[in-house]
SEDREN-179601 format. One line per field, with one value per residue (C-alpha): residue number from 1; residue in three letters; x, y, z. Coordinates in pm, whole numbers, padded with zeros to 5 digits. Each point is the difference from the previous one (the first is absolute). Layout:
N
i NUM ...
aa ALA ...
east X ...
north Y ...
up Z ...
//
This chain:
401
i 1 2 3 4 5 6 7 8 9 10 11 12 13 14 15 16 17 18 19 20 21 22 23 24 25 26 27 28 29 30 31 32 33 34 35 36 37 38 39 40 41 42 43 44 45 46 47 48 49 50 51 52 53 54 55 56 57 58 59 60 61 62 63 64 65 66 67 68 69 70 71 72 73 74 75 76 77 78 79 80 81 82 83 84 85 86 87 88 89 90 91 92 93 94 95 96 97 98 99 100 101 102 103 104 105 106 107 108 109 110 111 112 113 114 115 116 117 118 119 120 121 122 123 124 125 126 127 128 129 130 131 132 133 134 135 136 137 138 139 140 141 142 143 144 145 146 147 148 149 150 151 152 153 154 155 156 157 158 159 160 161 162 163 164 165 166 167 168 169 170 171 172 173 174 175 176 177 178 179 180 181 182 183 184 185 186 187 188 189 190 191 192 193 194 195 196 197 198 199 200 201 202 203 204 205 206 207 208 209 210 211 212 213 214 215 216 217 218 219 220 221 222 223 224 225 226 227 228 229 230 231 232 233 234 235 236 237 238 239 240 241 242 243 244 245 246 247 248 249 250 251 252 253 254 255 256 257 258 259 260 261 262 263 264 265 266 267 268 269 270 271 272 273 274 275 276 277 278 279 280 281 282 283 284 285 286 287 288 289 290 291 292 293 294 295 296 297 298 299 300 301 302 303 304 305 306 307 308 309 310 311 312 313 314 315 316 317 318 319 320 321 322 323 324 325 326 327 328 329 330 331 332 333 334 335 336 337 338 339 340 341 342 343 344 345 346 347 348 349 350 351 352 353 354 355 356 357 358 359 360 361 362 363 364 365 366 367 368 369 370 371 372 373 374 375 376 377 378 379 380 381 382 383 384 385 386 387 388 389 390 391 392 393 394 395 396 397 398 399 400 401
aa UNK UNK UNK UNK UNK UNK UNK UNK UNK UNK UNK UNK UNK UNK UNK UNK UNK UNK UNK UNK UNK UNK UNK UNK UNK UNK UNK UNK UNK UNK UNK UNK UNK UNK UNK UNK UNK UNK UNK UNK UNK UNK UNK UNK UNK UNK UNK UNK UNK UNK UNK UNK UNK UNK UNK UNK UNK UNK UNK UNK UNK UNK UNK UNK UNK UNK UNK UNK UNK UNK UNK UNK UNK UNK UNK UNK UNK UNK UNK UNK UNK UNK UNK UNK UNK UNK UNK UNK UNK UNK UNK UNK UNK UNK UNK UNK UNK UNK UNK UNK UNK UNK UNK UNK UNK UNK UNK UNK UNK UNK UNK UNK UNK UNK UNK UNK UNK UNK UNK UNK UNK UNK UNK UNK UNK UNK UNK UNK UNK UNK UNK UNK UNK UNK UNK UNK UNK UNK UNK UNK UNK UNK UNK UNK UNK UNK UNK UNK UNK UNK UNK UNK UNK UNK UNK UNK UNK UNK UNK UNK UNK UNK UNK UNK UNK UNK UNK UNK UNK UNK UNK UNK UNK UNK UNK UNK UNK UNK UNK UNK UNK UNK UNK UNK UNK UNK UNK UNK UNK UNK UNK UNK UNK UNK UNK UNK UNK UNK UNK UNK UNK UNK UNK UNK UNK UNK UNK UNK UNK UNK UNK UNK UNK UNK UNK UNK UNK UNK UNK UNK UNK UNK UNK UNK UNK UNK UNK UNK UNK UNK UNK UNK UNK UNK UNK UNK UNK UNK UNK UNK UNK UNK UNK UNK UNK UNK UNK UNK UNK UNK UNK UNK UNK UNK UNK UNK UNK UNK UNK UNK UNK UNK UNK UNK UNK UNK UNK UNK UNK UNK UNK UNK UNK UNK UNK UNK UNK UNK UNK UNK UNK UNK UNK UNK UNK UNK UNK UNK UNK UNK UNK UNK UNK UNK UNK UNK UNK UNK UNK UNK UNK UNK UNK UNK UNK UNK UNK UNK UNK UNK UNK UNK UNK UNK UNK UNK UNK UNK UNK UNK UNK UNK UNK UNK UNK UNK UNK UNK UNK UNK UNK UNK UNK UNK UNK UNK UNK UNK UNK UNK UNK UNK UNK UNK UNK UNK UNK UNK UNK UNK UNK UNK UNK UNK UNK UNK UNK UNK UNK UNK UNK UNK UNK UNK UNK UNK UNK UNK UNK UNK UNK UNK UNK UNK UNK UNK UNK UNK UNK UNK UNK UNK UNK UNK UNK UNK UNK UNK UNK UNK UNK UNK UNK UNK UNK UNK UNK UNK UNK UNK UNK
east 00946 00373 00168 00207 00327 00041 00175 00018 00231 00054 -00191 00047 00177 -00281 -00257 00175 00025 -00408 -00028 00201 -00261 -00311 -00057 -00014 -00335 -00337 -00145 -00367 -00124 00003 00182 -00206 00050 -00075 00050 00062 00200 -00265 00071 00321 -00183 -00280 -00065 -00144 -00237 00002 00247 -00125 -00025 00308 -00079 00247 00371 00155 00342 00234 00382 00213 00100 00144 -00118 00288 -00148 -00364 00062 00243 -00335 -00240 00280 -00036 -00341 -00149 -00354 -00155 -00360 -00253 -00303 -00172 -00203 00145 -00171 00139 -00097 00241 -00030 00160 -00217 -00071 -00355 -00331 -00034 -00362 -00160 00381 00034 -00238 00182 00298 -00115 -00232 -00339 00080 -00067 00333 -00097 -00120 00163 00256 00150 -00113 -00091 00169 00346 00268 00104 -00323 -00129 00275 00070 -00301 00181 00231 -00260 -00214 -00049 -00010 -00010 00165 00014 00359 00152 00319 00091 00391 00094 -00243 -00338 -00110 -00355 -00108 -00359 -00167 -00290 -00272 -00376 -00181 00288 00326 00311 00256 00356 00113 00286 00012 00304 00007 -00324 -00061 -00384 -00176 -00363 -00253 -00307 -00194 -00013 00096 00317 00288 00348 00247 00414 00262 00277 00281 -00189 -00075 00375 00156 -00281 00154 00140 -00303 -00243 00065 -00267 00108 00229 00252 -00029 00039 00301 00171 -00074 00123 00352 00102 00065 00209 00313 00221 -00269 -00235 -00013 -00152 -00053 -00191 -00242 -00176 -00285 -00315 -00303 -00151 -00258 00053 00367 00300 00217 00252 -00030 00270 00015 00141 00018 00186 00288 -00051 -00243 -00135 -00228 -00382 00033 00051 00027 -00057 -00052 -00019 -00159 00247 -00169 00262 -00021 00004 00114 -00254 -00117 -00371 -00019 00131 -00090 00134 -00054 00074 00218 -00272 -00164 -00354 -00148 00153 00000 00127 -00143 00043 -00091 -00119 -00293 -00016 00314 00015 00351 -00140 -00077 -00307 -00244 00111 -00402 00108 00162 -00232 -00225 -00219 -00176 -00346 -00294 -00059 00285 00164 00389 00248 00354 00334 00187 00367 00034 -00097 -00301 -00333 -00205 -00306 -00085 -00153 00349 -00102 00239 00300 -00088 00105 00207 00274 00006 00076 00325 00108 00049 00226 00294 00245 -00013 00299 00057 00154 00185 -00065 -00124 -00303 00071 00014 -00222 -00144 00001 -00138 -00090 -00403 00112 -00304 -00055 -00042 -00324 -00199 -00135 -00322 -00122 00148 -00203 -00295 -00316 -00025 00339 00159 -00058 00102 00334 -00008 -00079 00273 00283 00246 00190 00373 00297 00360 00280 -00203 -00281 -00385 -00141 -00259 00058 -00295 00017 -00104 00107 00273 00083 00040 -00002 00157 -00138 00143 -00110 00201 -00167 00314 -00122 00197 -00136 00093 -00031 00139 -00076 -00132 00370 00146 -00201 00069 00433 00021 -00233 00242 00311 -00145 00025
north 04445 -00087 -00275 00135 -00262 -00341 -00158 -00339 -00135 -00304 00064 -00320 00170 00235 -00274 -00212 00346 -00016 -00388 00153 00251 -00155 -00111 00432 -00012 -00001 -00327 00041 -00315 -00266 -00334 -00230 -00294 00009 -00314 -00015 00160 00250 00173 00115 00248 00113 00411 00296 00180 00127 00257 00358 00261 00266 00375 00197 -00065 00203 00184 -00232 00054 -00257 -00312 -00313 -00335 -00110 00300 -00090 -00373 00140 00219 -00298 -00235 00282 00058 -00082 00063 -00145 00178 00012 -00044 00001 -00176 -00242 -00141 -00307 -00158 -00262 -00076 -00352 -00106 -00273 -00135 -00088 -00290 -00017 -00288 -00129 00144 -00234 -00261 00059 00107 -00286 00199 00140 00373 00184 -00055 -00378 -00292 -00001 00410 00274 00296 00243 -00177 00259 -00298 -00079 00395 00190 -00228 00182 00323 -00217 00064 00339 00321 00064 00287 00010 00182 -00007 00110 -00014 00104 -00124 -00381 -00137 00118 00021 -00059 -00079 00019 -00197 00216 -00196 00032 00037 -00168 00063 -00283 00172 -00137 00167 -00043 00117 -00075 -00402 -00030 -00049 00008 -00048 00098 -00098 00204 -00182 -00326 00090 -00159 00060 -00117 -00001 -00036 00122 00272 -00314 -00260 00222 00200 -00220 00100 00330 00038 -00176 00239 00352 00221 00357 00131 00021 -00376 -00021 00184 -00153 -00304 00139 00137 -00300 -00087 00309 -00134 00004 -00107 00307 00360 00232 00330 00330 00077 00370 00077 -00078 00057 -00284 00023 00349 -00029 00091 -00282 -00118 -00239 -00310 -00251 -00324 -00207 -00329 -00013 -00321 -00123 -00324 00120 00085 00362 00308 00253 00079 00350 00101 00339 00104 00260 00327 00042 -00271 -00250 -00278 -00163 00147 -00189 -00356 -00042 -00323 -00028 -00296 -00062 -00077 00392 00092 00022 -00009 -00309 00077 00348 00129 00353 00200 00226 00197 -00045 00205 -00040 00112 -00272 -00228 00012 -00268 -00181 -00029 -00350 -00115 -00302 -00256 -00247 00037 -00149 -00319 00035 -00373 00036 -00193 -00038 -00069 -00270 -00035 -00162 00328 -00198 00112 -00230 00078 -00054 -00327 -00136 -00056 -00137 00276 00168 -00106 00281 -00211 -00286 00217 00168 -00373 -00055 00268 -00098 -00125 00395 00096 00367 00026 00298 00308 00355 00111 -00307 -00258 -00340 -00154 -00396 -00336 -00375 -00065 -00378 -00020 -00039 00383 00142 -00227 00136 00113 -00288 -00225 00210 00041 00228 00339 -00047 -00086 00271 00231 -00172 00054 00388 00053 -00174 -00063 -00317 00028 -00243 -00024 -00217 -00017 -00165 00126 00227 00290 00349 00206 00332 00357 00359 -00067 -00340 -00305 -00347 -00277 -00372 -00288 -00341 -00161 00273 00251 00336 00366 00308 00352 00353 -00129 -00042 -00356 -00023 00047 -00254 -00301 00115 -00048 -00336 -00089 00045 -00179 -00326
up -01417 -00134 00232 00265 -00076 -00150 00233 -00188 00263 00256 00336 00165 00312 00013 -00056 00302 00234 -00039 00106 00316 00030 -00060 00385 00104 -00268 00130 -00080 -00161 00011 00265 -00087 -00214 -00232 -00298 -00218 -00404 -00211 -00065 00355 -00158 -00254 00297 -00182 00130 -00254 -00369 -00071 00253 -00187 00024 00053 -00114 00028 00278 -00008 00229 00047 -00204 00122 -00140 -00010 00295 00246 -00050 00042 00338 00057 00025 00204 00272 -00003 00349 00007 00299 -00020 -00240 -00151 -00319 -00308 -00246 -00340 -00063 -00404 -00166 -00353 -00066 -00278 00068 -00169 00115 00262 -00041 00145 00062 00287 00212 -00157 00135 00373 00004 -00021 00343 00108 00160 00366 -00050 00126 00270 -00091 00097 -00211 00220 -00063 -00136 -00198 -00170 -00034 -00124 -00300 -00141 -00061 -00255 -00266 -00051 00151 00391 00202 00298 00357 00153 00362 00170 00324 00085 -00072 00269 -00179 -00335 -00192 -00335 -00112 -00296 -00142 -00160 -00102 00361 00169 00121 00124 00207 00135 00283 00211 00326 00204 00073 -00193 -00344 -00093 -00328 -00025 -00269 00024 -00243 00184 00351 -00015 00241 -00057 00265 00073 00170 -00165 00065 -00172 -00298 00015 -00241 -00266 -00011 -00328 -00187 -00051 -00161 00007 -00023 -00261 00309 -00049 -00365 -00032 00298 -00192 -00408 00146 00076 -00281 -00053 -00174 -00321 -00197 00131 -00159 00265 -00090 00140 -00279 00127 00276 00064 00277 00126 00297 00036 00072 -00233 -00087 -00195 -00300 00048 -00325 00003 -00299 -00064 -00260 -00100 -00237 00140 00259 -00044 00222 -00180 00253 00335 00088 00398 00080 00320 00220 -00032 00408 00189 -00287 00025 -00335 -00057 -00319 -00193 -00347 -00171 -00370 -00230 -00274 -00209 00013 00105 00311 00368 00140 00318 00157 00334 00119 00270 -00105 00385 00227 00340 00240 00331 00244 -00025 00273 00248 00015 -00404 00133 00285 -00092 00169 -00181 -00107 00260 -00181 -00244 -00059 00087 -00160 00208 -00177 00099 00088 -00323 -00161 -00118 00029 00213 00191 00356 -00061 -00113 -00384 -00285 -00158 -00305 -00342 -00051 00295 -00283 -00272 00157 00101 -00365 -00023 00190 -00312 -00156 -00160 -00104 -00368 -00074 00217 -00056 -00236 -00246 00333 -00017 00227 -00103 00208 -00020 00120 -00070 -00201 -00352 -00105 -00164 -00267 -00330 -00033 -00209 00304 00228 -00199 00065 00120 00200 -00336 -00182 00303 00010 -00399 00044 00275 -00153 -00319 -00025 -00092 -00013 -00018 00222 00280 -00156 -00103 00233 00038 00082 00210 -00020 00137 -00050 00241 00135 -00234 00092 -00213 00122 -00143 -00063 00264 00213 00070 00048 -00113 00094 -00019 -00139 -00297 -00389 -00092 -00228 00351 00208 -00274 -00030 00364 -00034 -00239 00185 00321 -00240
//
């Protein structure tokens, strides 16, 4: 089907009117930190299948973004595959290297902590069960082989469950609130996320219809207009009724596959049953309890969690530039990432695989790359990161000299 308009215009009031309206939205997930740039590019599943594209009144690109800023669904419930396609290569036998040999609920964490489960659905394909019932109770279900880790929250309490090692983690909604806007896991949560970057250097267009869970929709595209950053497209499946994103597709520059994915594959709006968000931990089940530092710590008052001393080496980053084409940049004070001949062995050659040196003002440096987010690391151990083209990481390295 033809393209209802090509409204290759500027949006950013509209894009601001849905930052205004994103508080009325359901919210899907409970707060939870995730840590890394990877939680950025968190997907939901390869590209659903369309059946049949149904015959929808016209509407521009301004009234469906209007349409989504005024959605207000409070109730649902539903299933979401989740898959994210970064590219990245095989870790092998890395990847005990770099966690120390440990298994996810050894040392002092706990396996049921939001923070240390959900990273998980930043590479591969999930399947999850979601539920929403107003702003005070929502659910999200991992579904694995023979096991299952839920995060429910429930008023006050926030609960993660781990049913394949018994593990309970526990806070309250006010020491997890300002985790909020970290963790999208709906296409609600995508777009949110994608229009706001809405601005000058954004064409957003309506580009025909589609059926996604059962439920008529809208197709909304956004593309940058620039050519330094690694996304293509984005392309937002907006339910025709009730004007909640059903699907987020992000594409790279590049071509191919999704990287990015998110869609429901059932989706009901009538009101979850109310024992949906009732839990009680396990007989035997060990339970974890968040700290007021947001920390996980269990009962017997063990050490923080590395993931506290990683943020703490964050606090000197500086945003360059701002929209699709924006850069993240920082100082770890250290003396950036050594060569694989200076690292030597099986590490070495991983560093090798991952990354190509380049040069200019700012020195020698190497660039690590994915489908979607590059990182340039010099020598003197500044760090640039973005959606961006290698080209663009080393310009702004350059003009940071």
């Amino acid at each position: 089907m033809a393209p209802y308009e090509s409204d290759d215009t500027t949006l950013a009031d509209e894009a601001e009117d849905l930052r205004a309206g994103r508080r009325k939205a359901a919210r899907y997930v409970v707060p939870v930190a995730v840590v890394g740039v990877a939680a950025a590019t968190i997907g939901l599943v390869p590209a659903l299948a369309d059946s049949g594209d149904p015959d929808l009144p016209k509407i521009s690109a301004q009234q469906l973004i209007e349409k989504i800023a005024a959605s207000d669904v409070q109730q649902l419930s539903g299933t979401v595959k989740i898959s994210t396609d970064l590219g990245l290569p095989d870790f092998g036998g890395l990847g005990d290297a770099f966690t120390g040999g440990g298994s996810r609920s050894g040392g002092d964490g706990s396996s049921a902590d939001p923070s240390t489960k959900l990273t998980e659905l930043a590479t591969g394909t999930h399947t999850l069960r979601v539920a929403s019932d107003g702003p005070d109770k929502q659910k999200v279900s991992v579904l694995e082989d023979a096991a299952e880790y839920s995060l429910i929250h429930n008023g006050k309490d926030v609960w993660g469950y781990d049913s394949k090692s018994n593990e309970v983690f526990h806070a309250t909604a006010d020491e997890s609130a300002q985790r909020d806007e970290e963790a999208p896991a709906t296409p609600k949560d995508f777009a949110d996320e994608a229009l706001k970057a809405v601005d000058d250097t954004t064409s957003v267009t309506v580009d025909g219809t589609a059926q996604v869970a059962g439920r008529d929709a809208y197709r909304l595209v956004i593309k940058p207009k620039d050519d330094g950053s690694t996304i293509g497209q984005i392309t937002v499946a907006v339910d025709a009724k009730t004007g909640m994103p059903l699907k987020f597709t992000l594409t790279p520059s590049s071509g191919g596959a999704a990287v990015v994915d998110a869609g429901f594959t059932q989706v009901s709006f009538a009101a979850p049953a109310a024992s949906t968000f009732d839990f009680t931990p396990p007989k035997g089940a060990k339970v974890t309890e968040e700290d007021s530092n947001s920390t996980a710590a269990p009962r017997e008052h063990s050490k923080p969690s590395g993931a506290e001393g990683f943020g703490a080496g964050l606090d000197g980053l500086n945003v360059i530039g701002d929209g699709w084409d924006s850069i993240a940049a920082f100082d770890t004070g250290g003396q950036g990432i050594p060569s694989g001949s200076e690292a030597g062995g099986a590490f070495g050659g991983f560093l090798d695989s991952l990354g190509d040196k380049v040069s200019g003002k700012f020195g020698e440096g190497t660039v690590f790359k994915t489908r979607l987010i590059n990182a340039l690391i010099t020598e003197d151990g500044k760090v640039y990161v973005g959606a961006v083209t290698k080209d663009a990481l080393v310009k702004a390295a350059d003009a940071a000299k």
